[in-house]
C-alpha atoms as an extended CHARMM CRD file, in Angstrom:
* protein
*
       105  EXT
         1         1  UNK       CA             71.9900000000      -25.3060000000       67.1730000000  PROA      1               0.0000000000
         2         2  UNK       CA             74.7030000000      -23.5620000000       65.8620000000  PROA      2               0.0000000000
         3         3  UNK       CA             74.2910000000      -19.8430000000       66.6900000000  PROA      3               0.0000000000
         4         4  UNK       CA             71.0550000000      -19.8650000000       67.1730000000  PROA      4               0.0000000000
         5         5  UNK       CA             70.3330000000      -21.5240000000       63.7880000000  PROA      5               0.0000000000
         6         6  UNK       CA             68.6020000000      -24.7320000000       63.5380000000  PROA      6               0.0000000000
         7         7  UNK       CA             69.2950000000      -27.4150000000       60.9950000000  PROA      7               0.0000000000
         8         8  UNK       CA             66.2610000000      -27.2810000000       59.3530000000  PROA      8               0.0000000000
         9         9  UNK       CA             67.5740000000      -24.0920000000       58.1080000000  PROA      9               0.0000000000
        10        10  UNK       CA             70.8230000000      -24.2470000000       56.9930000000  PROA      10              0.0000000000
        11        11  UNK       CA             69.5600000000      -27.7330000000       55.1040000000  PROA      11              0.0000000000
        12        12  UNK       CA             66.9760000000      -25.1770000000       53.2980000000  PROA      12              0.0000000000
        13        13  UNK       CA             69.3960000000      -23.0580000000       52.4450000000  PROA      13              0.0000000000
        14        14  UNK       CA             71.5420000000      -25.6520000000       51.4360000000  PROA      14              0.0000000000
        15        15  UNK       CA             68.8430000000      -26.8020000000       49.0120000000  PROA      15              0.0000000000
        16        16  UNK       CA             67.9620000000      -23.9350000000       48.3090000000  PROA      16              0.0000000000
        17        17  UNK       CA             71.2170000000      -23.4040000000       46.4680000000  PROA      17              0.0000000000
        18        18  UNK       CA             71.6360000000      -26.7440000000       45.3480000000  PROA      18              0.0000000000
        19        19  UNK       CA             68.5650000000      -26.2570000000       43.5150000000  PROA      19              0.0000000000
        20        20  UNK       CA             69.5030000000      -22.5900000000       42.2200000000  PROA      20              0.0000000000
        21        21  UNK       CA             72.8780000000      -24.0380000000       40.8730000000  PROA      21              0.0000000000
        22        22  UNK       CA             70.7110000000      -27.2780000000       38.7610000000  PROA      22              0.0000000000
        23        23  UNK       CA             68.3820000000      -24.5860000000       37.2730000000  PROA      23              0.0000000000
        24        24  UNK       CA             71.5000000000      -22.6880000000       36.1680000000  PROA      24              0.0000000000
        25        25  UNK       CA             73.2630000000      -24.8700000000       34.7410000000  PROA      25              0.0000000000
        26        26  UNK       CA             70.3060000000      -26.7670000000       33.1120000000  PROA      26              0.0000000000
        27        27  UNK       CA             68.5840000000      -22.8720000000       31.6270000000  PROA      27              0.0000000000
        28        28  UNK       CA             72.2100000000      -21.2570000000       30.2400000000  PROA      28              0.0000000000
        29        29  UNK       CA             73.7450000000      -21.3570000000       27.2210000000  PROA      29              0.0000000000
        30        30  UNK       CA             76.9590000000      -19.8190000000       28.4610000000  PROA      30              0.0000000000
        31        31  UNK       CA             79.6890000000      -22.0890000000       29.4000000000  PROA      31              0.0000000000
        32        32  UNK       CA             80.7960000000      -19.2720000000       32.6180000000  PROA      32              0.0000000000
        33        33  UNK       CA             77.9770000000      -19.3920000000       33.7960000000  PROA      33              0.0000000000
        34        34  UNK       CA             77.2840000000      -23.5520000000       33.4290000000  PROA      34              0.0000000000
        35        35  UNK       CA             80.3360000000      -23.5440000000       35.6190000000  PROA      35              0.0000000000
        36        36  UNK       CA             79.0320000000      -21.2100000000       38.2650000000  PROA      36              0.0000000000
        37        37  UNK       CA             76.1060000000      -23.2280000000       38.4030000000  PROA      37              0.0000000000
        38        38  UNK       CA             78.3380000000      -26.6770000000       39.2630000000  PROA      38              0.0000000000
        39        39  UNK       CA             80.2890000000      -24.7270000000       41.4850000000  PROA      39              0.0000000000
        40        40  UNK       CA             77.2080000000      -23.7770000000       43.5060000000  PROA      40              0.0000000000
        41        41  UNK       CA             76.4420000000      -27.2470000000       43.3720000000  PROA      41              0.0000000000
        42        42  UNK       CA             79.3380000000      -28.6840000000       45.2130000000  PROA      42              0.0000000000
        43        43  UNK       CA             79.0840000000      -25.6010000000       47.5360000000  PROA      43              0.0000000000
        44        44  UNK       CA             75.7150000000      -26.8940000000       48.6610000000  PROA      44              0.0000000000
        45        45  UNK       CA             76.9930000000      -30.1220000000       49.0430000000  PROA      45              0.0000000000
        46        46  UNK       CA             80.0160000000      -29.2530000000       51.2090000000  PROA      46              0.0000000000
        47        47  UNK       CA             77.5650000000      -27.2320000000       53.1250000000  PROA      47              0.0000000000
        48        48  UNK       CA             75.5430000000      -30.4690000000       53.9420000000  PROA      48              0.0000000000
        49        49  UNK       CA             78.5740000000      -32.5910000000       54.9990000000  PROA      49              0.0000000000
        50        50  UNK       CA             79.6240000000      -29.9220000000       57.2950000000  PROA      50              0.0000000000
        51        51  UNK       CA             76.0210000000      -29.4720000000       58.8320000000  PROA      51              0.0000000000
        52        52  UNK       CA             75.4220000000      -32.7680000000       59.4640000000  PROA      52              0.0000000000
        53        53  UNK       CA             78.4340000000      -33.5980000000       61.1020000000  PROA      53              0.0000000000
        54        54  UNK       CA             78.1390000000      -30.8980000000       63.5900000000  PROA      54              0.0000000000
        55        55  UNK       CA             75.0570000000      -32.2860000000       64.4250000000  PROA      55              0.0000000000
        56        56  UNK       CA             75.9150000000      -36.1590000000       64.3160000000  PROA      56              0.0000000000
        57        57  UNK       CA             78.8600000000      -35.7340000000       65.8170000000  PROA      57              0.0000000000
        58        58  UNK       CA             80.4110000000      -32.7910000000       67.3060000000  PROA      58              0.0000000000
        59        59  UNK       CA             83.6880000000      -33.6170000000       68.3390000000  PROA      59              0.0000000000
        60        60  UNK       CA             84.8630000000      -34.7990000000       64.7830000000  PROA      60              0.0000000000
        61        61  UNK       CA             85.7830000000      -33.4770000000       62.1050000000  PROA      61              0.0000000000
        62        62  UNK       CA             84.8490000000      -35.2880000000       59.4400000000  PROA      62              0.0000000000
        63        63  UNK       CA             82.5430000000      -33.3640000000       57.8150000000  PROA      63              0.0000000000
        64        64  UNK       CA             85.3250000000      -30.5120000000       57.8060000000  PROA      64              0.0000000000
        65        65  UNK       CA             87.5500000000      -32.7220000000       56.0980000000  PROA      65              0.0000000000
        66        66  UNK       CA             85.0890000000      -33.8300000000       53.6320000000  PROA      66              0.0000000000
        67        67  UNK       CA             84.2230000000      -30.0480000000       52.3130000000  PROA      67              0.0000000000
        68        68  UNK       CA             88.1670000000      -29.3880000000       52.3040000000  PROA      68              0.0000000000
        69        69  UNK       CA             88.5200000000      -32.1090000000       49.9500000000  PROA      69              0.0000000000
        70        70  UNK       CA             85.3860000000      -30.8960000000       47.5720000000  PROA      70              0.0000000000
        71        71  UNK       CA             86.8360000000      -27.2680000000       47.8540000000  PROA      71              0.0000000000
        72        72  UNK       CA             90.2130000000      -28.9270000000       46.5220000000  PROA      72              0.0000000000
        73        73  UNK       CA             88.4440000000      -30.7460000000       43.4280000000  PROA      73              0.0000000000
        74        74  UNK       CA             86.3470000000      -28.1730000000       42.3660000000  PROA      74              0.0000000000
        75        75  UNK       CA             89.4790000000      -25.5640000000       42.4290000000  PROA      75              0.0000000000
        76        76  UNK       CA             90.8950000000      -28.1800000000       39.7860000000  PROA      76              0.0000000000
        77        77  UNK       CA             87.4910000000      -28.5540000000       38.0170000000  PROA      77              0.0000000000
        78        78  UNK       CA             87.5700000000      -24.8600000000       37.9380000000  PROA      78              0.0000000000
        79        79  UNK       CA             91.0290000000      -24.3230000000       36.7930000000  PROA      79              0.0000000000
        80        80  UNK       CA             90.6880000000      -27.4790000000       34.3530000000  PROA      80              0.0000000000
        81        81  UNK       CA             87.1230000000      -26.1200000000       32.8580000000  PROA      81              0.0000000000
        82        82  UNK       CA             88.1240000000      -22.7640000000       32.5830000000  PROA      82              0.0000000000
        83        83  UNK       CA             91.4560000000      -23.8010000000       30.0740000000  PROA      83              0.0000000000
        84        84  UNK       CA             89.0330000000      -25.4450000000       28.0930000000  PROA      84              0.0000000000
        85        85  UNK       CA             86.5380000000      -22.6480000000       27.8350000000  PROA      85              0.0000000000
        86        86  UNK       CA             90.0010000000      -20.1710000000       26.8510000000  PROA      86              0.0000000000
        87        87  UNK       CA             90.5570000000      -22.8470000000       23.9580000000  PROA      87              0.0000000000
        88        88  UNK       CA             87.2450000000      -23.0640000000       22.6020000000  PROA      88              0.0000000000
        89        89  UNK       CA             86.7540000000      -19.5200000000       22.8280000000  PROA      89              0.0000000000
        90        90  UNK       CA             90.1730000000      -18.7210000000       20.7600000000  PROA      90              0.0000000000
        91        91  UNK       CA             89.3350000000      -21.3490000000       18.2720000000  PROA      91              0.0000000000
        92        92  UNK       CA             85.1910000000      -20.3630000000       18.1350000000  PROA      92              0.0000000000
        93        93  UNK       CA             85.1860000000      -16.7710000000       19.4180000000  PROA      93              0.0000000000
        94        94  UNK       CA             82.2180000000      -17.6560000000       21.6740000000  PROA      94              0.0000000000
        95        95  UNK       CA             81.0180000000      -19.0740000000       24.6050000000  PROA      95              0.0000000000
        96        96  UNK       CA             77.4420000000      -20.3650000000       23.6410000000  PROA      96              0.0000000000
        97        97  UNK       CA             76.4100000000      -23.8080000000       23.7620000000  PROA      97              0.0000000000
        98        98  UNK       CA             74.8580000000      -23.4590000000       20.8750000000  PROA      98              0.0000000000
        99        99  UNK       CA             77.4800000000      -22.3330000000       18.4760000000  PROA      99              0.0000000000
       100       100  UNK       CA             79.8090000000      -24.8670000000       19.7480000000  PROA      100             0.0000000000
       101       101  UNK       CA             80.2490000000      -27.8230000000       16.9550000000  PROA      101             0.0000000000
       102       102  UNK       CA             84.3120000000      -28.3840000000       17.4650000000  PROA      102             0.0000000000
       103       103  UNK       CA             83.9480000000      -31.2090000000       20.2630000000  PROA      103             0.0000000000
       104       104  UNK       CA             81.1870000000      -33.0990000000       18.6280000000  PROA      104             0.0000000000
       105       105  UNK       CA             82.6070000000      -35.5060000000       16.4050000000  PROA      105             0.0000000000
C-alpha cells in the first residue's frame, strides 16, 4: 500500500480517468478540449506505469522513468497541437470540428 491506499484504487481511478478523457475526446467538437481529453489520457496511463511498478518492484524506478518520458511527449504533443489549432483558427476563425474543411483534401 502506498499511504494507506490500495491498488485496486488508484487503478480505478486511473480508469476512471482514462475513461473520462475517451468520452471527451470522442463527445466534443472543440479542438481545446479534444486535446484535454488526450492529455488526460496519457495522464492515466503514466499513472498506471507508476502504480504498478511500485508494486512489482519497489526498489526501481522504472515506472518513474516511464511517466517522465510520457510527460515529455505529451508537452510536445501539446505544444505541437496547440500551433496547429492557432493556424486553423487564424485561417477559419473557429475551433469546431465541424466547420473545419481546410485539412481535408
Amino acid at each position: 500500500m502506498i499511504l494507506g491506499v490500495s491498488i485496486y484504487e488508484i487503478l480505478t481511478v486511473s480508469t476512471l480517468v482514462f475513461f473520462i478523457g475517451v468520452y471527451g475526446f470522442v463527445t466534443r467538437k472543440n479542438l481545446i478540449a479534444m486535446l484535454m481529453s488526450v492529455e488526460l489520457i496519457l495522464n492515466s496511463a503514466a499513472l498506471n506505469f507508476v502504480v504498478i511498478n511500485k508494486y512489482l518492484f519497489p526498489g526501481n524506478l522504472e515506472g518513474a522513468i516511464f511517466s517522465i518520458f510520457i510527460i515529455a511527449v505529451a508537452a510536445a504533443e501539446t505544444a505541437l497541437a496547440l500551433a496547429i489549432i492557432i493556424n486553423l483558427y487564424r485561417r477559419v476563425m473557429s475551433l469546431n470540428t465541424d466547420e473545419l474543411e481546410t485539412m481535408k483534401y
